[in-house]
C-alpha positions in Angstrom: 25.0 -3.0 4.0 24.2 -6.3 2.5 20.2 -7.3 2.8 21.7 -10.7 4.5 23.5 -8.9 7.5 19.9 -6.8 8.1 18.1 -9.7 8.2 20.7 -11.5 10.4 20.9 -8.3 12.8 16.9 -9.1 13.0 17.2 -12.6 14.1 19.9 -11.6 16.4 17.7 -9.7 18.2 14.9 -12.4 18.7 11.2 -12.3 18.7 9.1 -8.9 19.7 7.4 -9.0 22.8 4.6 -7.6 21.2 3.2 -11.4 20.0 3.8 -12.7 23.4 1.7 -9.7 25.1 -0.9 -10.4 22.4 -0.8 -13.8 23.4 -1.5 -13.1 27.2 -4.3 -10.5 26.8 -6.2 -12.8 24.6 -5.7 -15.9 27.0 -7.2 -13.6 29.5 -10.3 -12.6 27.2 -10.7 -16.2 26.4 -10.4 -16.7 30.4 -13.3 -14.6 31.3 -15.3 -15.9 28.4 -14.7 -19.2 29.7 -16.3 -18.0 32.9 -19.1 -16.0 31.5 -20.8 -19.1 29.9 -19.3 -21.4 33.2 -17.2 -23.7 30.7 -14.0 -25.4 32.1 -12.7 -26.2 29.1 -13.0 -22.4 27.6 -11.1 -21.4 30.8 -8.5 -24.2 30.9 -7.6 -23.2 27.5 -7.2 -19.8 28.5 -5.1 -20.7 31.5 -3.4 -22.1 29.2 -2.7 -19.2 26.4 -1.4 -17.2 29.3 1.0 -19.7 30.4 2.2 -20.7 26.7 2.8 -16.6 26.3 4.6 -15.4 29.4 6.6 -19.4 30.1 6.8 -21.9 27.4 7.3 -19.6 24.3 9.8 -17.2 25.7 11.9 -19.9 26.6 11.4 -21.3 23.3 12.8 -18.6 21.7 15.5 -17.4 24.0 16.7 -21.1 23.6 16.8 -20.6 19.3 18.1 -17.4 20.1 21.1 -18.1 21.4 
């Protein structure tokens, strides 16, 4: 098997959902920082790591994927 249909088979597949779960637990951890020193901004941008990995990026990449 040609090197070119492995890699294709790989992009086939799409992304690992092991980045987007990354993505979430650290959103959280930046989340509860956030709170821990009272900082809005720390916990907006948290919010907003969660909802970038469990909403936006999927899509993203189901869209590419397709």
């Amino acid at each position: 098997m040609p090197l070119a249909d492995i890699i294709d088979q790989y992009y086939r597949a799409g992304p690992e959902p092991g980045s987007f779960i990354a993505l979430m637990i650290l959103g959280f951890i930046v989340g509860v920082f956030g709170h821990l020193v009272r900082s809005r901004l720390i916990v907006g941008i948290g919010v907003v790591m969660i909802f970038a990995a469990t909403v936006i990026l999927p899509f993203q990449f189901a869209s590419q994927f397709q």
